[in-house]
C-alpha positions as CSV (number, residue, x, y, z in Angstrom):
1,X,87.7,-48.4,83.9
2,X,84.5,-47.6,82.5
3,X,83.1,-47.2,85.7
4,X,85.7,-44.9,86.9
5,X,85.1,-42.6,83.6
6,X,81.5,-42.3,84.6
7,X,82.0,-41.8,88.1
8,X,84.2,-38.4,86.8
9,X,81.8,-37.3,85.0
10,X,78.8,-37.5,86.7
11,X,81.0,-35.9,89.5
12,X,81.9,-33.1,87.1
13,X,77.8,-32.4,86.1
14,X,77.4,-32.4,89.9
15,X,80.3,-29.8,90.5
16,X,79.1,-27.6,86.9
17,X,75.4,-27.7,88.0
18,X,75.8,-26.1,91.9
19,X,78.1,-23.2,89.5
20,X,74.7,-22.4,88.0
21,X,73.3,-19.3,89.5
22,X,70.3,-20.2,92.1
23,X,67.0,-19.3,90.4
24,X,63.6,-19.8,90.6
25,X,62.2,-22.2,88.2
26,X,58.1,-22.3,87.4
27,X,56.6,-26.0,88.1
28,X,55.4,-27.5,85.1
29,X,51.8,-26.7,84.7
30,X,50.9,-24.4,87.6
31,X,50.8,-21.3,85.4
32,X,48.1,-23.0,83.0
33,X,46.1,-23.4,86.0
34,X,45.9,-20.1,87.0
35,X,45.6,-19.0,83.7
36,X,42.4,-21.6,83.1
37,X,41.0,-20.6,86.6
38,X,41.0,-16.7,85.7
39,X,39.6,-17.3,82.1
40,X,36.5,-19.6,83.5
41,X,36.1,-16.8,86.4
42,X,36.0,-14.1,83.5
43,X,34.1,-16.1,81.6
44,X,31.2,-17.1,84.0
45,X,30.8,-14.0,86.2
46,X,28.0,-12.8,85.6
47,X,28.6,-8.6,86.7
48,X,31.1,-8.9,83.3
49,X,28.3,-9.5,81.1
50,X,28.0,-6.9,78.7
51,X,30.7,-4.8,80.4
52,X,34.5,-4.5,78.6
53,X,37.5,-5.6,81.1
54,X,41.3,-5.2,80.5
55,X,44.1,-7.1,82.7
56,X,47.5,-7.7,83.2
57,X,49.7,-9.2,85.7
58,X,53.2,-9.6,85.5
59,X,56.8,-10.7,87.6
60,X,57.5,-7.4,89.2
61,X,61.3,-7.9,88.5
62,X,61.1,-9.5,84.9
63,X,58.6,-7.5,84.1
64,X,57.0,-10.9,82.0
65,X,53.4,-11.9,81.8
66,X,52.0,-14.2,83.7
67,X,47.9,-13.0,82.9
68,X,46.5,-11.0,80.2
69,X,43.2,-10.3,78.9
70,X,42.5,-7.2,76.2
71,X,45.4,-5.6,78.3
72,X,45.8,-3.0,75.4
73,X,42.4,-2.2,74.9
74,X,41.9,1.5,76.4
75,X,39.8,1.8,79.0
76,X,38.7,4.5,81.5
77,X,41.0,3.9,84.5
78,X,39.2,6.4,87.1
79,X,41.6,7.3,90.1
80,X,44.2,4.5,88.5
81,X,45.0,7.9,86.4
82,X,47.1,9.6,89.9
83,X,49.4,6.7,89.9
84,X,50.5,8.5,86.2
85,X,50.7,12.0,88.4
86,X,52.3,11.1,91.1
87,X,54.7,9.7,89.4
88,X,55.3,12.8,87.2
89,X,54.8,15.3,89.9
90,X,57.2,13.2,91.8
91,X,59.9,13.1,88.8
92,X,59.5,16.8,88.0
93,X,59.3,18.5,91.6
94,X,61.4,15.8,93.6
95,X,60.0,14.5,96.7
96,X,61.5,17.1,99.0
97,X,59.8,20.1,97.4
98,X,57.5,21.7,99.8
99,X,54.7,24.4,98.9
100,X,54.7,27.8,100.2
101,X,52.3,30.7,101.1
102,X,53.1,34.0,101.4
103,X,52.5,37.2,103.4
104,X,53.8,40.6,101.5
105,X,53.2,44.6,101.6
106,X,53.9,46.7,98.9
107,X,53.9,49.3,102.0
108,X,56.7,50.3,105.2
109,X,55.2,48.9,108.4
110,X,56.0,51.8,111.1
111,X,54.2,52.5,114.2
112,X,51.9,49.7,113.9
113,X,50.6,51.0,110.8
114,X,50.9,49.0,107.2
115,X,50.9,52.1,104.9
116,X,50.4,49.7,101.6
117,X,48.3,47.0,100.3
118,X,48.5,43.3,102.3
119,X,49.0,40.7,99.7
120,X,48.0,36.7,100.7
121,X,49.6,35.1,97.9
122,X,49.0,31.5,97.1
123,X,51.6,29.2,95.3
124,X,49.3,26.0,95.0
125,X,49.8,24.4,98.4
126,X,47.3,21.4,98.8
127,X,47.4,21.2,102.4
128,X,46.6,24.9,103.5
129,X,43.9,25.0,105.9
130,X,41.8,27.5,107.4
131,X,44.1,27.0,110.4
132,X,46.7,28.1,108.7
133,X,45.4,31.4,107.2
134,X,44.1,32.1,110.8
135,X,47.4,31.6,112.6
136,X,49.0,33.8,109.5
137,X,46.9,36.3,110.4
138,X,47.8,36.0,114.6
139,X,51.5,36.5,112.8
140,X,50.6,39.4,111.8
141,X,49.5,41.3,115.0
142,X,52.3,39.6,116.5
143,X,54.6,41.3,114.0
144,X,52.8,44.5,115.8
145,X,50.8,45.9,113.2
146,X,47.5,47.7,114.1
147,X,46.4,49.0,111.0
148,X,46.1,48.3,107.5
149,X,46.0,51.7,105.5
150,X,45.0,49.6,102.5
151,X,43.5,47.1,100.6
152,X,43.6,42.8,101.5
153,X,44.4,41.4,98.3
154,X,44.4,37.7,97.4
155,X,47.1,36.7,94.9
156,X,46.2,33.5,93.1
157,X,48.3,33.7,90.0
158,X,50.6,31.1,90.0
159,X,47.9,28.9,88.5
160,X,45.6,29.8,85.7
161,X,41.9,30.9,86.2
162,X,40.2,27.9,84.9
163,X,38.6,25.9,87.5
164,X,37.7,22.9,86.8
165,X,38.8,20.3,84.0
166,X,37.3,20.3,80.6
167,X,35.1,17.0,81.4
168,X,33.9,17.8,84.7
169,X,30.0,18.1,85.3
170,X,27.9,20.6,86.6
171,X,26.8,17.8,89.1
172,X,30.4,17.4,90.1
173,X,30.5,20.8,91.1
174,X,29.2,21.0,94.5
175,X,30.6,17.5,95.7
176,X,33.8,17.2,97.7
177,X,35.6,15.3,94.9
178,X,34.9,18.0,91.9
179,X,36.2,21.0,93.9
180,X,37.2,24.0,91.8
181,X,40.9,24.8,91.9
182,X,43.2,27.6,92.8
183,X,46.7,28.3,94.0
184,X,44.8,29.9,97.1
185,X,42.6,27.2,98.5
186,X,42.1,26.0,101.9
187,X,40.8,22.5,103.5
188,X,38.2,22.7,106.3
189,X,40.1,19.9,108.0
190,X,43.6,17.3,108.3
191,X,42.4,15.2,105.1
192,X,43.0,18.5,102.9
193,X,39.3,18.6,101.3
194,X,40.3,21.8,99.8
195,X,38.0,23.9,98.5
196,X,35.3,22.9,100.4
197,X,33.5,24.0,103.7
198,X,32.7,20.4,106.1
199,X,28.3,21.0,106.8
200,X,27.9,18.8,110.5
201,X,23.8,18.4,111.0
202,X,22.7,17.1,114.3
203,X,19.0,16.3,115.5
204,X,19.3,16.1,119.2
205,X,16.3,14.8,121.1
206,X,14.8,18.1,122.0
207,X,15.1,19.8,119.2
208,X,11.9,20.3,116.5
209,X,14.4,20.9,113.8
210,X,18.0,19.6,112.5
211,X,20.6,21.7,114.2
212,X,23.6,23.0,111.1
213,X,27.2,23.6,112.3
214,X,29.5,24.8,109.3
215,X,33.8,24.1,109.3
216,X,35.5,26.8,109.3
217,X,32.4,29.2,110.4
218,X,32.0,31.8,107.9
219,X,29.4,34.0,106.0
220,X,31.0,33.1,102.9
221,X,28.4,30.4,102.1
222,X,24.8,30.7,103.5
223,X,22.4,28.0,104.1
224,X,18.7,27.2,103.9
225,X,17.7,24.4,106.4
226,X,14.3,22.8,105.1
227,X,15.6,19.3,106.5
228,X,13.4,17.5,109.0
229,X,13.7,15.7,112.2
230,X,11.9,12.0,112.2
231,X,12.0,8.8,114.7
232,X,14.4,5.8,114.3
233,X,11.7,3.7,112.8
234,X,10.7,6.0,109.9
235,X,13.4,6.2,106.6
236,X,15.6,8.4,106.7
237,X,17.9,10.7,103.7
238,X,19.6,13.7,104.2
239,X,20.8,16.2,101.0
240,X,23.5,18.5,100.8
241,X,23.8,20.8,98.1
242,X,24.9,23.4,96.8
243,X,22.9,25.5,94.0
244,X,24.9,26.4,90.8
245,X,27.0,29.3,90.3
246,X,26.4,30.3,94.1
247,X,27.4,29.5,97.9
248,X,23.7,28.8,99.0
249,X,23.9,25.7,100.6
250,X,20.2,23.7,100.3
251,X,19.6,20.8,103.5
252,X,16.9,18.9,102.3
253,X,15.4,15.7,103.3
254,X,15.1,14.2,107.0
255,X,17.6,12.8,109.5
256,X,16.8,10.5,112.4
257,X,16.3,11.6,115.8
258,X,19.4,11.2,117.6
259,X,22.1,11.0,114.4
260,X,24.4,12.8,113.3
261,X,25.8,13.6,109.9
262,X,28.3,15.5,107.8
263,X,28.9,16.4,104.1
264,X,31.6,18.3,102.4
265,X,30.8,20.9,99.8
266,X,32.7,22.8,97.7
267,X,32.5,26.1,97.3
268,X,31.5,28.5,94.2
269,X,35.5,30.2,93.8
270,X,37.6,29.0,96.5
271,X,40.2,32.4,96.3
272,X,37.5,34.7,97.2
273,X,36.9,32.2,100.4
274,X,40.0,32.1,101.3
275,X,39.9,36.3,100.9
276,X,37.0,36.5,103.4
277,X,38.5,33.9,106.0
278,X,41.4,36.4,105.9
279,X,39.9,39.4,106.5
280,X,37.8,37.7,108.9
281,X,40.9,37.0,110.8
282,X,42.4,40.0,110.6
283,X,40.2,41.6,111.9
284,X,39.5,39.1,114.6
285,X,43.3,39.7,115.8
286,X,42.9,42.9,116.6
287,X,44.0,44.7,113.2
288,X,42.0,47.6,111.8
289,X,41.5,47.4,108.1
290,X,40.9,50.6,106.0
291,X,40.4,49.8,102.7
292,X,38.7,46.5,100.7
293,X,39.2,43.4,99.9
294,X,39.8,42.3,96.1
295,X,41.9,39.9,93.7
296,X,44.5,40.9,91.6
297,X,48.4,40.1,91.3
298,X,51.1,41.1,93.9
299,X,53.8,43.9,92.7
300,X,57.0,41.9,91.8
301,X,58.2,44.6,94.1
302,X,57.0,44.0,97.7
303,X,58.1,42.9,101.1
304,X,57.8,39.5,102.7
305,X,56.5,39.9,106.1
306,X,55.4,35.2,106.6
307,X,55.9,32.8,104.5
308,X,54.1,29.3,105.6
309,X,55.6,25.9,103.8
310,X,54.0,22.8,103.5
311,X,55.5,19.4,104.0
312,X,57.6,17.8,101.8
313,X,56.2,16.3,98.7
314,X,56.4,13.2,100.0
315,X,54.6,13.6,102.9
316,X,51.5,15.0,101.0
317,X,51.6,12.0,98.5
318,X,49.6,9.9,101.5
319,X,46.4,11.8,102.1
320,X,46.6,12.3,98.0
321,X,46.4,8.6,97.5
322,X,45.6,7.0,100.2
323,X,42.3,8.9,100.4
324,X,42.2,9.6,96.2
325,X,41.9,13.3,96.6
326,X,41.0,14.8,92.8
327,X,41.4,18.2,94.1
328,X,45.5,17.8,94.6
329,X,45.7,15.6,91.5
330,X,44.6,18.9,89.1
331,X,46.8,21.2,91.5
332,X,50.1,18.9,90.6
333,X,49.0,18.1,87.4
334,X,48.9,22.6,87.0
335,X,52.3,22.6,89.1
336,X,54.4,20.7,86.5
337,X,53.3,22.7,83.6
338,X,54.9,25.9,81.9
339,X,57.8,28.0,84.1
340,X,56.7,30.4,81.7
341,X,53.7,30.9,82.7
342,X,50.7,30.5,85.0
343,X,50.2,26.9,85.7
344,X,47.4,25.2,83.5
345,X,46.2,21.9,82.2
346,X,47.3,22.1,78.8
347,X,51.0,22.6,79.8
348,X,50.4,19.9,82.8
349,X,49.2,17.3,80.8
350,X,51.9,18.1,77.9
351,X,55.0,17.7,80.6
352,X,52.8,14.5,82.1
353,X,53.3,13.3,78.3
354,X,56.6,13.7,78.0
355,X,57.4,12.3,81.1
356,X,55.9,9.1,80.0
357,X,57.8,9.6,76.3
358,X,61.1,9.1,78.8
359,X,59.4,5.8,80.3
360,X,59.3,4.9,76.4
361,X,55.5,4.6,76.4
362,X,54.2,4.4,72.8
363,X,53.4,8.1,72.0
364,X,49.7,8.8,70.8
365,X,48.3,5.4,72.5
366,X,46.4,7.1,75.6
367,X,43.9,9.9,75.8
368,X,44.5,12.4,79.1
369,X,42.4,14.8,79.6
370,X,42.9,15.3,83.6
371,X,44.8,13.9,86.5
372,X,43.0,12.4,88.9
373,X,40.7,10.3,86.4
374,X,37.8,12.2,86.5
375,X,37.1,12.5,83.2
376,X,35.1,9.5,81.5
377,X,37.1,10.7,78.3
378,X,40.6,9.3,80.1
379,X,41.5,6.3,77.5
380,X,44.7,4.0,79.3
381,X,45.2,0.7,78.7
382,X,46.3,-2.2,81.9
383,X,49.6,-2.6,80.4
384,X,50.8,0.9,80.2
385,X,49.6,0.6,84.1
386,X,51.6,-1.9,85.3
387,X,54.8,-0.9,82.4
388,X,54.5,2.7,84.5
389,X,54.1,0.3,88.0
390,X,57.4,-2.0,87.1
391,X,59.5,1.3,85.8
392,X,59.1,3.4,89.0
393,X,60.6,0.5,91.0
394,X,64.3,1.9,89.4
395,X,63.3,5.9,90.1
396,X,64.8,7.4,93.2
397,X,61.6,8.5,94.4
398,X,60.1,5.0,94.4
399,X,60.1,4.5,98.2
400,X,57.7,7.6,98.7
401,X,55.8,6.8,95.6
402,X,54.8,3.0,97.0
403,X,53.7,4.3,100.8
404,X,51.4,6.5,99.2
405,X,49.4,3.5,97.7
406,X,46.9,2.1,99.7
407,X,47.3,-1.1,101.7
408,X,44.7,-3.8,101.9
409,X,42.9,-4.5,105.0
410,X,44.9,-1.8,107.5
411,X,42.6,-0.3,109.5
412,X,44.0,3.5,110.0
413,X,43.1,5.6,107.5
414,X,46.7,7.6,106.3
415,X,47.5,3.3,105.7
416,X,45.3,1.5,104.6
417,X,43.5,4.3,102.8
418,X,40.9,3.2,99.9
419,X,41.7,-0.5,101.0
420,X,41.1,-0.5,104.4
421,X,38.2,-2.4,104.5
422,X,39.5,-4.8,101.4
423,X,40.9,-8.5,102.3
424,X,40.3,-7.4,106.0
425,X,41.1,-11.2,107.9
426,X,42.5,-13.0,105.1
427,X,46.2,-13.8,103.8
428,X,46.3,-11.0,101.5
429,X,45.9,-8.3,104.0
430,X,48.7,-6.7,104.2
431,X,49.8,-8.0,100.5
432,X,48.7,-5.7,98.2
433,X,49.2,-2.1,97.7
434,X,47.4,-0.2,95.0
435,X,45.3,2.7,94.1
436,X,41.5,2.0,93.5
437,X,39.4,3.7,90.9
438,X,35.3,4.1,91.2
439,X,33.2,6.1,88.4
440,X,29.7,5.6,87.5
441,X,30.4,2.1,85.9
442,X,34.4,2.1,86.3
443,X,36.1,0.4,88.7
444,X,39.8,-0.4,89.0
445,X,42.7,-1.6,91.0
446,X,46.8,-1.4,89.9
447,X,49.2,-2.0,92.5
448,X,51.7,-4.7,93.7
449,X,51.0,-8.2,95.6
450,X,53.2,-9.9,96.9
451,X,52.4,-14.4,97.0
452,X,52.7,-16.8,99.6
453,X,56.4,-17.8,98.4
454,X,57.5,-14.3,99.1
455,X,57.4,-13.1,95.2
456,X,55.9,-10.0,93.9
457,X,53.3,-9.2,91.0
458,X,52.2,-5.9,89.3
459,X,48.7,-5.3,88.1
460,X,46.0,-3.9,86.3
461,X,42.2,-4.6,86.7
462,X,40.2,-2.3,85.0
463,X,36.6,-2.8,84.5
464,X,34.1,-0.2,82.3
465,X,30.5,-0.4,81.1
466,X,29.5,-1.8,84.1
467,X,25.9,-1.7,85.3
468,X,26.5,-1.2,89.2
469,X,30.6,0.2,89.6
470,X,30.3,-1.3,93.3
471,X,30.2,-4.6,92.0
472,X,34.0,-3.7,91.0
473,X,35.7,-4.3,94.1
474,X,34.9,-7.7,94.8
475,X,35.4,-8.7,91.3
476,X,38.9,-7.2,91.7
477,X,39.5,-9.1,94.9
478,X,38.2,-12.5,92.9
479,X,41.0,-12.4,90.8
480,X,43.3,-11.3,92.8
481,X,42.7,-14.1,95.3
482,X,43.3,-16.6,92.3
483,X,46.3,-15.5,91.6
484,X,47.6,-15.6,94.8
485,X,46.2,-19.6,95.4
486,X,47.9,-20.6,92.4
487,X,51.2,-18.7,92.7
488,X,51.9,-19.7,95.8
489,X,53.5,-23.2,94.9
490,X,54.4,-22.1,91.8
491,X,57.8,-21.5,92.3
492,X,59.9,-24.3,93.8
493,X,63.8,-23.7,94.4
């Protein structure tokens, strides 16, 4: 009889325990591994030394900690801070929105004559090119117009006149990355490097000095070629720059017989450039122009005569963070301002706020003073990285959000992005996407992984105070690659 009772019973445990739900359960002692391996690794490498680290890694479901290390200790995140933009710009614009440039006349067109002012009017488009403003000015003489019996006027108030972000540097100026910003701006190429002109210098065999080809050509900037031509076996550095406050371009330096090289430099106001591209084109379509060119704002009366959109948002998120483009982090950051008024950083970073306020991040913990990171005065900690990382999973938006991140070891550019050359031949290419961050002494990753079982983590490596920043990356990849040894037989069915 007794045998019989237990016989029931342990049938009935059977029957109660394949009711339980099917879960994953961590095997005893894995976790403390990891955990030991990552605190010796932090512990003995010797690029941390002196330098100030923050981590966190987490389930990206649960959202629970699996690793942390001063993970709400501030730090500078560098490009980590666009993951908070286009999140927000994302959220408040909706990944549909498109970008528009516009053609108008305060004049009537008749007889091939414009009897008004031409307005080129710029509504913060990050992918314009010079392209563009050449084909809208084709339009135009295909629209049949002759003559402009007035002025070309550039119309670049939808944003505010402050060019650059309080914390940039007058050295940041010139370079590609620290490009001033405008709602009327144009890229000198597909990568959208707006606000800058692309300087190719060849030294062909037979020539005594470099030879300088400038994208798009224009007399907007002018440059001074002192650079020198000298054989392979000699040392070899090439400068671009531009000197403050002007568009004189300075080549300095020597290149090798035989290279090839290319810089991008930003110009000294980007509105008037695009103004002289314009006219330039104008004119080269065949159109007589009467009067000047200047800046101002376009009469709220006026006629449209082309309008030019960009792609959708979501679209322009890839070159933005695949490739970490500052220039169209401050130009969202401006477009999610004030409605009121023209847009501006104050008002962006404000709205940026209180989007985070919704995501219930503890008000008054971060310090933003930009949004692209920048700024070495940018003050967010790991964990309000990967609590921003987990939260976006449940937004709408999420899909175009996560393949805009960069993906570890994919070779083409618009995929693999900041990572391509990352875990190139190992088994976390194709693993991890994140955005990177590199200042002088900052370096950071935040992203997802996903582990050998199949799982998913979120995290946030940020390093600061270091004495070489490109030491960063490989540090990064160290713990990264711990993690995902020891995770992948943590989890057993």
């Amino acid at each position: 009889m007794l045998r019989k009772v237990m016989w029931i019973l342990s049938a009935g445990l059977l029957l109660f325990a394949c009711m339980i739900p099917h879960t994953h359960v961590h095997v005893a002692g894995k976790e403390d591994r990891m955990i030991d391996r990552l605190t010796e690794y932090l512990a003995n490498e010797e690029q941390l030394q002196g330098a100030a680290f923050a981590i966190h890694i987490t389930e990206e479901q649960s959202g629970k900690t699996i690793f942390e290390k001063h993970a709400d200790q501030r730090m500078r995140p560098a490009s980590n801070m666009k993951l908070l933009t286009a999140a927000a710009v994302l959220d408040e614009l909706g990944q549909e929105h498109r970008f528009e440039t516009i053609v108008a006349t305060d004049g009537p067109v008749k007889n091939g004559q414009l009897n008004g002012n031409l307005y080129l009017i710029g509504k913060g488009d990050t992918s314009l090119t010079y392209e563009d403003i050449e084909r809208l000015a084709n339009q135009l003489h295909e629209l049949g117009i002759r003559k402009i019996n007035g002025d070309i006027v550039a119309d670049d108030t939808y944003f505010d006149q402050e060019r650059y972000s309080e914390d940039t540097t007058w050295k940041d100026e010139s370079a590609y990355y620290g490009a001033a910003i405008s709602a009327l701006t144009v890229a000198p190429d597909n990568d959208y490097d707006t606000g800058t002109v692309k300087v190719m210098v060849k030294a062909s065999a037979s020539s005594g000095k470099p030879e300088v080809r400038v994208v798009p050509e224009t007399d907007y900037i002018t440059i001074q070629n002192n650079a020198a031509i000298v054989s392979d076996n000699e040392e070899a550095e090439l400068k671009v720059t531009r000197t403050h406050g002007s568009n004189d371009i300075v080549i300095s330096g020597s290149i090798a017989r035989g290279e090839n090289e290319q810089e991008w430099v930003a110009v000294w106001e980007p509105t008037e450039y695009v103004l002289q591209l314009f006219e330039d084109y104008v004119k080269a379509s065949g159109i007589q122009i009467k009067g000047t060119t200047k800046t101002a704002k376009a009469p709220a009366k006026r006629t449209e005569l082309l309008r030019k959109e960009s792609a959708p948002l979501k679209e322009l998120l890839i070159p933005f963070m695949k490739l970490s483009n500052n220039g169209h982090a401050e130009m969202f950051l401006k477009h999610i301002g004030s409605r009121e008024k023209a847009g501006n950083w104050e008002d962006g970073i404000n709205q940026l706020e209180h989007y985070l306020d919704g995501m219930q991040f503890p008000k008054g913990k971060m310090v933003i003073r930009d949004g692209s990171g920048l700024s070495h005065v940018n003050g967010i900690t790991a964990r309000q990285l990967t609590t921003l990382l987990i939260q976006a999973q449940q937004e709408s938006w999420f899909p175009a959000f996560k393949t805009s991140l960069p993906v570890a070891g994919k070779a083409e550019r618009m995929v693999g992005g900041t990572l391509r050359n990352r875990f190139v031949g190992t088994d976390l290419a194709g693993k991890i996407e994140a955005k990177t961050g590199t200042l002088t002494g900052v370096s950071s990753l935040s992203g997802y992984m996903e582990t050998k079982s199949g799982d998913r983590v979120v995290f946030s490596i940020l390093l600061n105070g270091m004495l070489d920043e490109e030491e960063g990356p490989g540090i990064e990849d160290n713990i990264l690659k711990i993690v995902y040894e020891e995770l992948k037989s943590m989890h057993t069915n």
